[in-house]
C-alpha positions in Angstrom: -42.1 25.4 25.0 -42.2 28.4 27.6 -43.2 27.8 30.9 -46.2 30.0 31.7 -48.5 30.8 35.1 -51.6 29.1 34.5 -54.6 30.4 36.7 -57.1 28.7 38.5 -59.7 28.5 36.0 -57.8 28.2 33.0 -58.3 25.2 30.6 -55.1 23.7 28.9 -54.4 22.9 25.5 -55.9 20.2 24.4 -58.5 20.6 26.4 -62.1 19.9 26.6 -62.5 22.5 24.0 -60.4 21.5 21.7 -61.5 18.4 21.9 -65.3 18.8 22.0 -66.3 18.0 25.1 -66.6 20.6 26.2 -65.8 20.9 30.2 -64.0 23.1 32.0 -62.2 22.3 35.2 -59.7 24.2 37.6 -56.5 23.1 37.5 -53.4 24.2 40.2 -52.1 27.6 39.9 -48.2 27.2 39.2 -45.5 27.1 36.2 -46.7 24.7 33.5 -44.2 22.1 31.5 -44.5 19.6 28.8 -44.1 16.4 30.3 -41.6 15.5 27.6 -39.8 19.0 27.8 -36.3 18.7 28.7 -36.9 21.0 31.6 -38.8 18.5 33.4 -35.4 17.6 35.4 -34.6 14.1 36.6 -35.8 14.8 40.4 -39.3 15.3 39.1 -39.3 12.3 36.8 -38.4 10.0 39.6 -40.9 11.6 42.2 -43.6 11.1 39.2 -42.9 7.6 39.2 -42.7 6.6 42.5 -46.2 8.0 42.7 -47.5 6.0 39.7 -45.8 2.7 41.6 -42.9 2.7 39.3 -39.2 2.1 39.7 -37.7 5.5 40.2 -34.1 4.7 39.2 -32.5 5.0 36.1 -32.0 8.1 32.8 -34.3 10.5 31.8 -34.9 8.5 28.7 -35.4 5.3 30.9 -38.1 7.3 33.4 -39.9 9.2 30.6 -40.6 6.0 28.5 -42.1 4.2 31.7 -44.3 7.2 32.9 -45.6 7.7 29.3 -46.2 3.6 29.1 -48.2 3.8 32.2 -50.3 7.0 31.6 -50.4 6.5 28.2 -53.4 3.6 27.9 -55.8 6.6 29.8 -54.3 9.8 28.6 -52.9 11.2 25.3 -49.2 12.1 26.4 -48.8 14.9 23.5 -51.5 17.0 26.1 -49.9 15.9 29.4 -48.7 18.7 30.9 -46.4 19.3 34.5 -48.1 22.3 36.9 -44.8 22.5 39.5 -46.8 24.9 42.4 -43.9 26.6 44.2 -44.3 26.8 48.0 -41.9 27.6 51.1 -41.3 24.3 52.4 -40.8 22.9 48.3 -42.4 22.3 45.3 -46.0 20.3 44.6 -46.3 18.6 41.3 -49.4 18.0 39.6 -49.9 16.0 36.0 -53.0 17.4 34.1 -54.1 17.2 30.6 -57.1 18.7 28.6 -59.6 16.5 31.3 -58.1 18.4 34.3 -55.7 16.9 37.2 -55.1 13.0 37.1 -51.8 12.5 39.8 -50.9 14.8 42.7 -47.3 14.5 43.8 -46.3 15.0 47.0 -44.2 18.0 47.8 -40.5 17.9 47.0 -38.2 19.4 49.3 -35.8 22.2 47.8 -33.1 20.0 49.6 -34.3 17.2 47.8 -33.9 19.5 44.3 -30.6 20.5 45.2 -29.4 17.0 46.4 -30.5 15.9 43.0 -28.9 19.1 41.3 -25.6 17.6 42.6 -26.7 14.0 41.9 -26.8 14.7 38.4 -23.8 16.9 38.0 -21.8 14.1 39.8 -23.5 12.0 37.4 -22.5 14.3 34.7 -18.6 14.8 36.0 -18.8 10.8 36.0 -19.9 10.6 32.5 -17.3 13.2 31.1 -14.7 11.3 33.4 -15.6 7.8 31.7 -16.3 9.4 28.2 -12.4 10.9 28.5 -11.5 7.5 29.8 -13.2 6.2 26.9 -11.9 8.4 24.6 -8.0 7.8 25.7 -8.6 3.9 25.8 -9.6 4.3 21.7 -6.8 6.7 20.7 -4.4 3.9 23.1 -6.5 1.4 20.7 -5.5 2.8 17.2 -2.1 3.6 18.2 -1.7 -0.4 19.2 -3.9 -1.1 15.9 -1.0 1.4 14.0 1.8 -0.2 15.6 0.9 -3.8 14.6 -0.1 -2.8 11.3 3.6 -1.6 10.7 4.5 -4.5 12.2 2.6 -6.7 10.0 3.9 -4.8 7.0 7.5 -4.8 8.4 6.9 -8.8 8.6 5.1 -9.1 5.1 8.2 -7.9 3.8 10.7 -10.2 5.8 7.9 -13.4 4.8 8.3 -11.9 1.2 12.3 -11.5 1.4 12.7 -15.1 3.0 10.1 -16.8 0.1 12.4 -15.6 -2.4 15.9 -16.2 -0.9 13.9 -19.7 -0.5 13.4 -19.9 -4.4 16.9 -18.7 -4.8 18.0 -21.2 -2.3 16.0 -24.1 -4.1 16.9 -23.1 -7.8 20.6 -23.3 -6.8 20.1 -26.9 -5.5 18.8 -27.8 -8.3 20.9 -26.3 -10.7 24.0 -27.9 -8.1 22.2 -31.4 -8.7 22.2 -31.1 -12.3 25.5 -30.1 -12.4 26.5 -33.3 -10.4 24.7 -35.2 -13.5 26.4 -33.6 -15.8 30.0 -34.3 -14.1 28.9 -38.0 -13.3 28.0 -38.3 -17.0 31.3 -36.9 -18.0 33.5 -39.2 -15.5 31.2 -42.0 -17.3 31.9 -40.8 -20.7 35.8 -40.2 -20.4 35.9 -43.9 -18.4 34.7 -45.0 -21.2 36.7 -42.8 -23.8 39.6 -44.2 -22.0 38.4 -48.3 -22.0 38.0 -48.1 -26.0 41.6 -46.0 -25.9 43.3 -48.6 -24.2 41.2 -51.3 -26.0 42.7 -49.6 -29.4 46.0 -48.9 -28.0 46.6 -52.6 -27.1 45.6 -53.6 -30.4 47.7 -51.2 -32.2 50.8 -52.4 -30.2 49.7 -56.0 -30.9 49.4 -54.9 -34.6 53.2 -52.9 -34.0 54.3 -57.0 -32.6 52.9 -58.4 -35.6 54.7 -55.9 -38.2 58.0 -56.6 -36.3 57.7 -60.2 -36.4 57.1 -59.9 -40.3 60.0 -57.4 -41.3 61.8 -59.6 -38.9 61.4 -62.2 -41.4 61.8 -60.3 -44.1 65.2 -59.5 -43.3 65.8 -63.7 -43.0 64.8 -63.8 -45.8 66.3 -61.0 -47.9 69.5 -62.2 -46.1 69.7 -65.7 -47.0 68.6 -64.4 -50.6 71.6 -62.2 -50.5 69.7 -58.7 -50.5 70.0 -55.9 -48.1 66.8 -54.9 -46.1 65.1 -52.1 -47.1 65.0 -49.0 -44.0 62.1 -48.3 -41.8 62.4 -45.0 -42.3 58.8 -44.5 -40.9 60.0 -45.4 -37.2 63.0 -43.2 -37.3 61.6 -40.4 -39.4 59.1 -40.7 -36.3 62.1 -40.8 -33.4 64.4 -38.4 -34.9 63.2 -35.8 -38.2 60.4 -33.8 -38.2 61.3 -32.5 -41.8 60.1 -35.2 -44.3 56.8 -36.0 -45.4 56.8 -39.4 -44.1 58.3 -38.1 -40.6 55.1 -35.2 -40.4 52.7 -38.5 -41.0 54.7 -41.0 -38.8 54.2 -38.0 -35.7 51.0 -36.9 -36.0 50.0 -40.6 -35.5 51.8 -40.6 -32.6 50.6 -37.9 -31.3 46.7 -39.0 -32.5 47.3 -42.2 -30.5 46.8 -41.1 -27.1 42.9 -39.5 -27.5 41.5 -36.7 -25.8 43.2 -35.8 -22.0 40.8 -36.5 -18.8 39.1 -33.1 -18.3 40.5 -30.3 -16.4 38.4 -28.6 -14.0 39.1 -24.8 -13.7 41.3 -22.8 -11.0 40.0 -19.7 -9.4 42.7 -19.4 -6.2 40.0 -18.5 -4.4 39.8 -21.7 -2.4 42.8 -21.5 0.3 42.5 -25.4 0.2 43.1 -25.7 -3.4 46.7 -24.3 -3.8 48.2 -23.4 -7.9 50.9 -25.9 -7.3 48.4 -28.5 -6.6 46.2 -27.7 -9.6 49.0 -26.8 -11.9 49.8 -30.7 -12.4 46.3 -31.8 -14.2 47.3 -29.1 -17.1 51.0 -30.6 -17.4 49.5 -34.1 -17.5 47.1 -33.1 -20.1 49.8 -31.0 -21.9 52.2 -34.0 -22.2 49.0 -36.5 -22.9 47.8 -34.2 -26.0 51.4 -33.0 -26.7 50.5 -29.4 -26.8 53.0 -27.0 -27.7 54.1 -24.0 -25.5 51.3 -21.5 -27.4 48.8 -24.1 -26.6 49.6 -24.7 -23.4 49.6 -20.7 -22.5 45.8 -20.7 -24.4 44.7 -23.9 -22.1 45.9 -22.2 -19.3 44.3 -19.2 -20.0 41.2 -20.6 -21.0 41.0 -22.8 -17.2 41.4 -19.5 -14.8 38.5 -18.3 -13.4 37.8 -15.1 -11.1 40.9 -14.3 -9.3 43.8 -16.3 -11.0 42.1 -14.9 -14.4 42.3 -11.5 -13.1 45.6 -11.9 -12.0 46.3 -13.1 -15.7 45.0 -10.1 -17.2 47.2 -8.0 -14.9 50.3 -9.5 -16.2 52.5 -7.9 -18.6 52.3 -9.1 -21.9 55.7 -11.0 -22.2 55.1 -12.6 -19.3 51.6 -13.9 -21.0 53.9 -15.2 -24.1 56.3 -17.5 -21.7 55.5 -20.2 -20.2 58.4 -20.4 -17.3 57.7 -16.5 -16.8 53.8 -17.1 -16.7 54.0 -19.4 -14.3 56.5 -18.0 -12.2 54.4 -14.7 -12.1 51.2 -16.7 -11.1 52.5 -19.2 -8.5 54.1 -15.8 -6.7 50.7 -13.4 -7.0 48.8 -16.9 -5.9 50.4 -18.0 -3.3 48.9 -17.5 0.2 52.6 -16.6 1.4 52.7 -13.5 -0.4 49.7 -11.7 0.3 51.0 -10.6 3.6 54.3 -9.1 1.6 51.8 -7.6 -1.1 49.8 -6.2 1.6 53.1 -4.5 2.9 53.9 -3.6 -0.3 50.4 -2.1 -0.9 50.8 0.3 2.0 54.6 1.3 0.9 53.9 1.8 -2.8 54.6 5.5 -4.0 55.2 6.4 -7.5 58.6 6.8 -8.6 61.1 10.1 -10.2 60.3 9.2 -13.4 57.4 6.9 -13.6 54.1 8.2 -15.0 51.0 8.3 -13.4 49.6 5.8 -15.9 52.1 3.0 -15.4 51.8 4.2 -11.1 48.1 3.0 -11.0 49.1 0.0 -13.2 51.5 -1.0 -10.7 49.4 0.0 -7.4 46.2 -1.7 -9.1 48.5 -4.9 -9.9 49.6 -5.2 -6.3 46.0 -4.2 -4.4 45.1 -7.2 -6.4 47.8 -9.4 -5.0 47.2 -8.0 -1.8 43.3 -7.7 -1.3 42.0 -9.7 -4.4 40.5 -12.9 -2.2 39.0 -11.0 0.2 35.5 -10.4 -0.3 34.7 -6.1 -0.6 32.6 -3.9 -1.6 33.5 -1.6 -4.9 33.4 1.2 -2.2 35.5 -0.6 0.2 37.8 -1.2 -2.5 38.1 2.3 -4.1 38.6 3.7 -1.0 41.4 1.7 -0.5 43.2 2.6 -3.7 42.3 6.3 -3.4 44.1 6.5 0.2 47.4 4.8 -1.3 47.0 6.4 -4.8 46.3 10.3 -2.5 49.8 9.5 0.1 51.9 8.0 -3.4 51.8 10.8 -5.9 54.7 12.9 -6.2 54.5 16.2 -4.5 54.4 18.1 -7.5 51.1 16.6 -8.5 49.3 16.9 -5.3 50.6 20.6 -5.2 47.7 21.1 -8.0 43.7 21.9 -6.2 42.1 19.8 -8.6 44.0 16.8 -7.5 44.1 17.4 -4.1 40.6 18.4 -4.1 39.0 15.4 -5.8 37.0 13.1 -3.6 36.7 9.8 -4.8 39.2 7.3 -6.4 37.7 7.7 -10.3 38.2 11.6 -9.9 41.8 11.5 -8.2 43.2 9.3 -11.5 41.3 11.6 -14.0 42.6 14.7 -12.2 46.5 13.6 -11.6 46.5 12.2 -15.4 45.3 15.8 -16.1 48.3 17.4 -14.3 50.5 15.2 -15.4 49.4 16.0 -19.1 49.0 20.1 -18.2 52.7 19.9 -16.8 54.2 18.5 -19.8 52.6 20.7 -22.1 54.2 23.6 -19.7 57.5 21.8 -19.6 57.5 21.5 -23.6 56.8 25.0 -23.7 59.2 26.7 -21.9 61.5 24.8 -24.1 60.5 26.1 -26.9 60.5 30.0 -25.6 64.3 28.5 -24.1 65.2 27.5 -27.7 63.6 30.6 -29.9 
């Protein structure tokens, strides 16, 4: 609402005419505000109070409410207006509503206006100040509430990564337990295996004791009678020929005789505790027990490897696999702690020979990497990088004279690349020999 100059003998809105009553009375000349118009500044609200006996500190809000709860049981505040009368020394305020004047303020100083002028835009500055203050302490907030968010996640995800290396952990012990079981109920088994072999054994030989005593007698007897005894040809079919019938049936009773061998646990030559020559004696003992052959024995041997001995197995050349004395010669030498360090010297020496091909060069680099670096535990990266640095330095000259094989970056594409330029060279070679002989 406008401020307005309001004469002497005007009548405000609201006022006795509106509302019937009819009277006119002279209010103060001067420039006429709502009461609840935000133009009635904080200096006037106070000085208002203070002369209607109220406190005259506090907001706008905080003044306006108490003025209008203390005028408010007389006067309608809706037609309340503020006359401010301008005069040298200040400003006189006057409340009046459609009834005429009802509080005369005393006279506020223009010192008094300005003081409050500054008092409020202190108060102002003060509340920016706080509100920025305010402001910086939330944004501090979220970025705290951001950070241990992440942090929650980040440890959500170690609780979750720990719960299942738990359940790995706890699956493994059991499975371990139940292994344990199993082996118990196994050395239980074969103890007892052995207790009814023995038990049969020692009734066989008493049996054996028995026949002896009889053909013993026979042979009295036969004697005094004047007749030859007859041959046990069973018994020395069984100690000397394996060609007759009788000889076959006499040795595979021997050999049925002596059960099933105590179990043989299997040999990785992983475990620097366990060497091959100390493990190697269970199979012979079970060989000569079950009187295996040399084929059988090279298929139990076989059949027992595990992880590194089995690779080193499957890296051996094919006679070597068919011999017995050469198998185990080859194995006790790539498993033996003792040679690793020469393999490993080896590894870093070996270059591929005049007339070797590039196939059988890998063969034999792979073969001794294996011997070299096959216990130690690597990554597949750590371990092609390996064989691509020996493999790049051991090719012949010619080969790594070609882009594609010097150009190739990992171990896979090096071997593909120098068998390629191996192949392309032959085909050259074979061609020029037949331009050489047209």
């Amino acid at each position: 609402m406008n401020s307005e100059r309001i004469p002497p003998t005007r009548v405000l809105s609201g006022s006795s005419e509106a509302s019937g009553s009819g009277i006119e009375e002279e209010v103060p000349e001067g420039r006429a505000l709502p009461l609840t118009s935000s133009r009635v500044t904080l200096l006037y609200l106070r000085r208002i109070a203070q002369a209607l006996s109220l406190p005259g500190r506090g907001t706008k809000t905080e003044l306006l409410t108490a003025i209008e709860g203390r005028i408010g049981q007389e006067h309608e505040v809706r037609n309340v207006q503020v006359i401010i009368q301008e005069r040298e020394s200040g400003e006189s305020l006057f409340l009046v509503d459609n009834r005429g004047v009802f509080l005369e303020v005393t006279e506020v100083s223009r010192e008094q206006a300005r003081d409050s002028i500054s008092e409020q835009s202190e108060s102002i500055e003060s509340l920016k100040q706080k509100n920025e203050e305010l402001l910086k302490a939330v944004q501090e907030a979220q970025e705290r509430q951001e950070d241990q968010e992440a942090t929650i996640t980040l440890l959500q995800g170690d609780v979750d990564r720990l719960t299942a290396e738990a359940e790995v952990v706890t699956e493994v012990e059991s499975l371990r337990n139940q292994l344990k079981k199993e082996k118990d109920k196994a050395k239980k088994l074969w103890s007892l295996s052995c207790k009814r072999a023995n038990e049969q054994e020692e009734v066989i030989v008493a049996q054996e004791l028995e026949i002896e005593d009889l053909k013993s007698r026979l042979g009295e007897v036969t004697s005094r009678a004047g007749v030859s005894s007859p041959v046990d040809s069973s018994q020395d079919d069984c100690d000397s020929s394996h060609h007759s019938s009788e000889s076959q049936s006499s040795h595979s009773i021997c050999r049925a005789r002596k059960g099933r061998a105590p179990p043989i646990d299997s040999y990785t030559g992983e475990d620097p505790e366990v060497r091959f020559d100390d493990w190697l004696p269970s199979l012979i003992r079970a060989a000569k027990w079950n009187d295996w052959t040399e084929t059988e024995q090279l298929i139990q041997l076989a059949g027992h490897l595990r992880g590194r001995a089995l690779q080193e197995w499957n890296l051996m050349e094919e006679g070597d696999q068919t011999s017995w004395d050469k198998c185990l010669t080859v194995l006790q030498k790539r498993l033996d702690q003792g040679t690793k360090v020469l393999a490993t010297q080896d590894f870093k020496h070996t270059v591929q020979e005049e007339m070797e091909g590039v196939a059988d060069f890998i063969r034999r680099l792979e073969r001794v990497f294996h011997i070299a670096y096959g216990r130690d535990g690597m990554s597949k990266e750590t371990r092609q990088s390996f064989l691509y640095g020996q493999l790049q330095g051991g090719l012949r000259h010619d080969l790594m004279q070609s882009a594609a094989v010097s150009g190739a970056l990992t171990y896979t594409e090096l071997v593909m690349a120098a068998k390629n330029e191996e192949q392309r060279q032959a085909e050259l070679k074979k061609k020029k020999q037949l331009q050489v002989w047209a």
